[in-house]
N, C-alpha and C positions, 0 to 999 in steps of 0.2 A: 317528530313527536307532536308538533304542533298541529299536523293536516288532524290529527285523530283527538286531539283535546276536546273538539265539540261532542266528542260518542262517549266520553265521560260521563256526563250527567246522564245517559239514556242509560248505561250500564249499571251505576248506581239505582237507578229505579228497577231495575230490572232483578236487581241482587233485591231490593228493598221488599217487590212485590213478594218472591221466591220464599223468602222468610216470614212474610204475614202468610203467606199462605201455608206454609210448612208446618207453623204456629198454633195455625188455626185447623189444619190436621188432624195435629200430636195431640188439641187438647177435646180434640171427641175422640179420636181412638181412646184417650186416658178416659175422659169420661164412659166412653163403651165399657172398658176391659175394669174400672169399679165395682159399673154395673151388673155384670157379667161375675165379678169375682163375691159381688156379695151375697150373689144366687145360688151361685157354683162354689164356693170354697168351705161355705159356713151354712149348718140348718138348723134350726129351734128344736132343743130337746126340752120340755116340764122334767124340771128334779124337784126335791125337797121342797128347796127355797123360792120356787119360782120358775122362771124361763133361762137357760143359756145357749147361745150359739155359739157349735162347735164344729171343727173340720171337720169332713166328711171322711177323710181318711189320714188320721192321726197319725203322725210318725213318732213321737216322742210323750211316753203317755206313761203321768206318776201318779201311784195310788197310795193313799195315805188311810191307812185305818179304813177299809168299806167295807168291813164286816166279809162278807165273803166274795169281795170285787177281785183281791188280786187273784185267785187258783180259778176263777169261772174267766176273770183276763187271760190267762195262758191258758186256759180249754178253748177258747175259742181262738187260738192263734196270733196273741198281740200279748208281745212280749213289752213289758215295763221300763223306760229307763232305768226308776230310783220307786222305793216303796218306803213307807215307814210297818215298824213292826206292828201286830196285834193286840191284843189286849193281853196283858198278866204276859206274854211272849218272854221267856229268857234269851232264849237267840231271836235274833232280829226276825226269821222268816222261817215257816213249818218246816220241820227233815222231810216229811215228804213232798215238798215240792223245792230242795235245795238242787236238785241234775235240772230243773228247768231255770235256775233263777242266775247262773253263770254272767255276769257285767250288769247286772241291777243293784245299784248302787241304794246303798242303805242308809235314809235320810233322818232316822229319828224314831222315838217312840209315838205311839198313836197321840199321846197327850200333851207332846213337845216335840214337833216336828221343826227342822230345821229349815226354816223360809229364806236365811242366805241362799245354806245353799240350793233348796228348791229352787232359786232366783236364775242360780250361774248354771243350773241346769239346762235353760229356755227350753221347758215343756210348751206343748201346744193344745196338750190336756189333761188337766187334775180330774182324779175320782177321789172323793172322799166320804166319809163316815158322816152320817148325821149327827156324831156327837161332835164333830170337828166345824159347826155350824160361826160359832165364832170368828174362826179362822176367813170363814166364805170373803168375806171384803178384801181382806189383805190377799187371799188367794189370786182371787179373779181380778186383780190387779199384773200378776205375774201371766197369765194365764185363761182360760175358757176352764169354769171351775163346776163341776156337778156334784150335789151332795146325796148319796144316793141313802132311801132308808137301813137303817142295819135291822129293822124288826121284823125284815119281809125272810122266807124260807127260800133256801137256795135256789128253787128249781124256779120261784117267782123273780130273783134275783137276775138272774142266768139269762132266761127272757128279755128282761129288760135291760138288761145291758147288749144283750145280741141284738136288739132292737135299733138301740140307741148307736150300734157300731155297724149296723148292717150285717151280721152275722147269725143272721135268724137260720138261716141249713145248717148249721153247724148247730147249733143249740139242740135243735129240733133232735137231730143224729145223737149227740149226747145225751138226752135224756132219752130217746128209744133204747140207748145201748145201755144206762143206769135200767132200765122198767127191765131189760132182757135177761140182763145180768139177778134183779131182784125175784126173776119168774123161773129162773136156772138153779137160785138157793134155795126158793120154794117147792120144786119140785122134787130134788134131792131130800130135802127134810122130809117131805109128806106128808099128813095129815098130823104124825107128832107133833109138829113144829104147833098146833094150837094148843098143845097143851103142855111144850115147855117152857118152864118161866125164869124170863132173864132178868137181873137187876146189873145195876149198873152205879156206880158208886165210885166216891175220891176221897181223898183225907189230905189236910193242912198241918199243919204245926199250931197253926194262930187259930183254925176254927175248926180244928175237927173232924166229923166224919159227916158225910152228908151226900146223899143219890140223886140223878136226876129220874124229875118227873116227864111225865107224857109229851108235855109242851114242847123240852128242849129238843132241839134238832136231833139230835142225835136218835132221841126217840123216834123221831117221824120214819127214821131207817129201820129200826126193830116194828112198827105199826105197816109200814109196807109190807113186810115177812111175815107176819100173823102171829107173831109168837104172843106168849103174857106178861106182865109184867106183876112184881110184888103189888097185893096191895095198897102199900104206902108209898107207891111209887104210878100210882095211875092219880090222875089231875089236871087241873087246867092249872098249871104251875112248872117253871123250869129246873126248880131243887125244892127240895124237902129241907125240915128244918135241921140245925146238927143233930147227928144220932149220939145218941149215951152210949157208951159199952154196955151198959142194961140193956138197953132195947137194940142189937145189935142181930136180936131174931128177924127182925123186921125185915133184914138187906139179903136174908135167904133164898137161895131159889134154887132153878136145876142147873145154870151156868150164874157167874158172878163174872162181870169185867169189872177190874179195877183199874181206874186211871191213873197213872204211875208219876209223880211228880220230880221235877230236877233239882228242887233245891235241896240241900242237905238236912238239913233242920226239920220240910217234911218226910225225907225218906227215913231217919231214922224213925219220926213221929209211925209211920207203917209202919215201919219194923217193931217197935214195942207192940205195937197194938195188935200183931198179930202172934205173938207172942202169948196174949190174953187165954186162958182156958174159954171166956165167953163166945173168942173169936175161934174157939178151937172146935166148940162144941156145936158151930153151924153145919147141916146136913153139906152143903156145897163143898165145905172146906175136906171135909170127911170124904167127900165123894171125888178129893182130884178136881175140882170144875171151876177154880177159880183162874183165871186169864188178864195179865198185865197186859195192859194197851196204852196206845201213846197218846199223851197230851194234848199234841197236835192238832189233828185229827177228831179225837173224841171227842173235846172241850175249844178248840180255838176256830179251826176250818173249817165252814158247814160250808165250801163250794162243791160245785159237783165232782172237782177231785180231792176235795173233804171226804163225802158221804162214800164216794167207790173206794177210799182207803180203809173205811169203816167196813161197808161190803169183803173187804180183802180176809178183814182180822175175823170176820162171820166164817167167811167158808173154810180159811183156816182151822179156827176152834171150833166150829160146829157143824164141821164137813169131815177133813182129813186129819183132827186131830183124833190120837186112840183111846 
């Protein structure tokens, strides 16, 4: 033991150098693989509020009230953790998109989202509503948080979220397949179609009776198809004001959609109302041509699987109904 005591020290240097250099390595690969991660992991999208960076390919992505973020999210292929519900929404999330929305966990209402547990969820990207503007601090503290407008029209939506996900072919293909589908009900109609006039109307309990105008989305789907609309229903305005059972001429046309509410209190409020001889005495009603439609759809989803459910309930009624 003793012949080899002096190779001691030379071994201890040896181990010593072994480790500053190992050291000195580990901490440029680690400085490399930062650099490299903050090129590669994360890119600058503008939303609302400003600038955020976000993964370039999102695995766990909660949308909280973006107007028509979550149904253009599952059009283009990226399925949601957790969402919070819509606006005025009685069930958490549209029937027509309940067969896609199978293990998306239901965080709250647009106005009261649940930030625990958005917390214990560890998203790696929030989409939210520009009325959720407030929330942006505490958000993007959990999270990489984009507030995206709710005032822009679907198809402008659509875009810019395909954009911002990388999903521009796919957008592009879904709105060829909406214009194809829109130039397939066109031509079926024919040249009538300019001169049959649709309205499109709801009723409350608490506020009555009232149609949309030209503005709301909904419209922009009948202005695609050429049809007309009642006079007091064309405007740069999203409703009209409440209608009186007197002026109840006004919501006349050659087809009527009525949007059909869940709560009790307004379905009976229809039910009286059309009960009315004033309601009885409209040429539509007389003619068969009035058409319940869903909530949904008509008044809450203006994504692009909003607007082609709305397209559905068209060629429905004004295709293959007799």
């Amino acid at each position: 033991m003793t012949k080899f005591r002096h190779l001691i020290p030379l071994f201890l240097l040896s181990v010593l150098m072994f480790v500053v250099v190992l050291a000195c390595t580990g901490q440029v690969d680690r400085s490399m693989t930062n650099a490299q991660l903050e090129e590669a992991e994360c890119r600058a999208v503008q939303n609302a509020v400003g600038e955020t960076c976000i993964p370039l390919v999102p695995q766990r992505v909660i949308v909280l009230g973006g107007g028509n973020a979550l149904g253009n999210l599952l059009a283009i292929g990226i399925s949601p953790i957790a969402a919070s519900s819509g606006w005025n929404a009685v069930e958490p999330f549209p029937e027509h998109l309940q067969n896609q929305l199978e293990g998306v966990e239901y965080v709250g209402s647009t106005t009261q989202p649940s930030l625990e547990r958005i917390l214990l969820l560890k998203p790696d990207l929030i989409l939210a509503g520009s009325h959720m503007e407030t929330f942006y601090q505490r958000l993007s503290q959990i999270a990489p948080t984009v507030i995206m407008h709710n005032d822009v029209l679907w198809k402008q939506q659509l875009i810019t979220l395909s954009k911002m996900l990388s999903k521009e072919d796919i957008a592009d293909q879904l709105i060829n397949n909406y214009q194809q589908r829109v130039d397939e009900l066109k031509q079926t109609l024919g040249e009538s179609r300019t001169d049959l006039f649709i309205s499109v109307v709801t009723m409350t309990a608490d506020f009555g009776i009232w149609a949309y105008g030209s503005k709301y989305p909904t419209s922009i789907v009948l202005d695609d198809i050429g049809v007309q609309r009642p006079p007091s229903q064309i405007g740069d305005f999203d409703y009209t004001e409440v209608i009186s059972l007197e002026k109840l001429d006004t919501i006349d046309g050659d087809v009527l959609f009525f949007v059909n509410r869940r709560n009790e209190d307004d379905k009976n409020s229809i039910f009286e109302m059309q009960k009315s001889p004033l309601w009885q005495q409209l040429e539509v009603v007389k003619n068969n041509q009035v058409y319940p439609v869903d909530l949904d759809h008509w008044y809450i989803d203006h994504s692009i699987l909003g607007v082609n459910a709305v397209l559905d309930d068209l060629f429905k009624y004004l295709v293959n109904s007799p």
